[in-house]
C-alpha positions in Angstrom: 0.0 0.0 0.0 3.1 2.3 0.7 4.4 2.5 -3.1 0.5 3.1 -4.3 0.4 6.4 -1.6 3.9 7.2 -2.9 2.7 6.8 -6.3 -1.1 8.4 -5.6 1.4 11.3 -4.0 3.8 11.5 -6.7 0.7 12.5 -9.4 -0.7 14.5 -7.7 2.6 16.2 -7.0 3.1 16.4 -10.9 -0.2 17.5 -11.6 0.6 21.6 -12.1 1.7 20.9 -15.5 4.1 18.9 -17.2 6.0 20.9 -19.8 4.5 22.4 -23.0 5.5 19.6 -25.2 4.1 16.0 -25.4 7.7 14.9 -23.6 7.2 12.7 -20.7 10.2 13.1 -18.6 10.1 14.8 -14.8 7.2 17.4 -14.0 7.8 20.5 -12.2 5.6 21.6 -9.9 6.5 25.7 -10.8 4.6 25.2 -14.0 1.2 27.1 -13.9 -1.8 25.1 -13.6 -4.5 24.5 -16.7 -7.5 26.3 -16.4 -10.6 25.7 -14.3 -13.3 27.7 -14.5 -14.2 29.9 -11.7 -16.7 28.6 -9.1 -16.7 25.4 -10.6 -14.8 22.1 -9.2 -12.8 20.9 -11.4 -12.2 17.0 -12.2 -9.6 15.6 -14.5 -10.5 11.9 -15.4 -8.6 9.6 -17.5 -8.4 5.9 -18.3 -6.3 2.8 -18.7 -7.3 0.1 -21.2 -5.6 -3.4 -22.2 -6.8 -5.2 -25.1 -5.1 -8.2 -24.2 -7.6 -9.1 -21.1 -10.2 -6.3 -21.9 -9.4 -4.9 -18.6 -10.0 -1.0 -17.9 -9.1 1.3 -15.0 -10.0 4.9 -14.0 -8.0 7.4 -12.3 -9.0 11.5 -11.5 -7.9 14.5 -9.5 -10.7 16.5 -7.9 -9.3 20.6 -7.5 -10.9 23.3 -5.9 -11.8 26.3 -8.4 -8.3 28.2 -7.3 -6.6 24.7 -8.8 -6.0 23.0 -5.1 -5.8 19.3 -5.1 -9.0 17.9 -2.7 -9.1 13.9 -3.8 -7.8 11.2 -5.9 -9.5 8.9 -7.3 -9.2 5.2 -9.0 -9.8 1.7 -9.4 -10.9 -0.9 -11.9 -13.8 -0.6 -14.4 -16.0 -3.3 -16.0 -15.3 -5.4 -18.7 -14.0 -3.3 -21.7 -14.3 -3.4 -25.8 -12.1 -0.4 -26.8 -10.4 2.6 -25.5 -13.2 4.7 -25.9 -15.1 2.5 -24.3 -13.0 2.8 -21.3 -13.2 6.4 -21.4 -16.6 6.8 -21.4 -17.3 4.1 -18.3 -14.3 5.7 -16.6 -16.5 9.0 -17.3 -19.5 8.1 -15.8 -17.6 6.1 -13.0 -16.5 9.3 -11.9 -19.5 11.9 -12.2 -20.9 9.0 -10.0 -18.7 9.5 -7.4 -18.4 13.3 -7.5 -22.1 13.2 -7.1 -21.7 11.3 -4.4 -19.2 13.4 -2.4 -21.8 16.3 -2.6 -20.4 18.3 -5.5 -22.7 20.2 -7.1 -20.6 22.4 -10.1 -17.7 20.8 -12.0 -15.6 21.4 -14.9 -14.8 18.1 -16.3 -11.6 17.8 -18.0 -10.8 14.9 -20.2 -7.9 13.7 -23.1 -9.9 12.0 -25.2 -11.6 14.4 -28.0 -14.0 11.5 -29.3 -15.3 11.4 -25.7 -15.6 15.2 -25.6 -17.3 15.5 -28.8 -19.7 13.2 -28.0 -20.9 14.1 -24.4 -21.4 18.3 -25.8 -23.5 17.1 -29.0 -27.0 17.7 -28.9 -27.7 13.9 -29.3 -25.8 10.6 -30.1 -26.8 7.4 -32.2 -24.3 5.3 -31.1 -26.1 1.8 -30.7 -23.3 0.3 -28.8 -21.9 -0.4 -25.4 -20.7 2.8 -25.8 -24.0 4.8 -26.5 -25.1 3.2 -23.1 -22.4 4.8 -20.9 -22.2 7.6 -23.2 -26.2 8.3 -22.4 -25.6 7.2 -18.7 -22.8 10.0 -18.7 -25.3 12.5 -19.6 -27.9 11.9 -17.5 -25.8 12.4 -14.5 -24.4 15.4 -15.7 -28.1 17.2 -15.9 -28.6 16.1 -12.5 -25.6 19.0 -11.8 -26.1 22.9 -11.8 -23.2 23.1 -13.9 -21.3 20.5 -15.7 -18.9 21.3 -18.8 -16.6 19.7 -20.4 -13.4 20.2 -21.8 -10.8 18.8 -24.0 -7.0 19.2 -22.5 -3.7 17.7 -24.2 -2.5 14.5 -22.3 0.3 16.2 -20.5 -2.0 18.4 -18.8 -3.8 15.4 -17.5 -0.7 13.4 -16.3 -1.7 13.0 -12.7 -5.2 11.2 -13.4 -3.0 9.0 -16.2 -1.1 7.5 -13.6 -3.5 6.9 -11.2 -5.1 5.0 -14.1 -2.4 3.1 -14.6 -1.6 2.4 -11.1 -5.0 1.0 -10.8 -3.8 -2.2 -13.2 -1.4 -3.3 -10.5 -2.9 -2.3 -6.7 -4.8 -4.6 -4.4 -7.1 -1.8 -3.1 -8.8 1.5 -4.6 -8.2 4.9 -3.6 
């Protein structure tokens, strides 16, 4: 449990900003912090998916409107088809438990432009797993006051990456 606290510690700790570029070496926490709108929570989400065993995992970082870290989140999702797949359960996954820690505003931040495009269009045919957590997304986001979305490049969401992929290897979620 040590190195998953080190580890859930060591995101978090990244999670200012990682560089400008798409380089993945050491973060700095001097950086400045990507934007989150004003009065609104903001959540950064991402998932982990392997095709191998069709196994999927969640991780997110819950920050305060001034960009202060509240809560971690991650663990294991259900049986997965695809990447997007994965991001849209790991979406719903976690508007499920912000609901559930009382928040009532959020800015929802995610990598994944497919996923982003298809929770802020005015409707979706997909007829697929996928439609049904897309549509199960969406339906918990009306139930807040305010719930956006927006797109960010992967290094600004490095901190909810690794608790993703942290979530392949621990015994216990966070």
């Amino acid at each position: 449990m040590g190195e998953v606290v080190a580890t859930s510690e060591g995101s978090v700790a990244c999670y200012p900003g990682c560089g400008n570029s798409l380089a993945h070496g050491p973060c700095s926490q001097s950086r400045s912090t990507p934007p989150v709108d004003h009065g609104n929570a903001g959540y950064f989400f991402d998932a982990g998916f392997r095709a191998h065993s069709r196994g999927g995992t969640v991780g997110a970082i819950l920050l305060t409107p001034d960009g202060s870290f509240v809560a971690a989140y991650n663990g294991l999702l259900p049986t997965c088809y695809s990447p997007l797949m994965a991001e849209s359960l790991a979406c719903s996954a976690v508007l499920s438990w912000l609901k559930g820690r009382g928040i009532t505003s959020v800015q929802v931040y995610t990598d994944c432009s497919t996923l982003k495009n298809l929770l802020t269009a005015p409707s979706s045919s997909l007829f697929s797993y996928v439609g049904y957590s897309i549509d199960a997304s969406r339906a918990i986001m009306s139930t807040f006051v305010s719930c956006t979305v927006s797109y960010v490049p992967r290094f600004a969401n490095r901190a909810a990456h690794t608790l993703a992929t942290m979530a392949f290897s621990q015994d216990i979620v966070l």
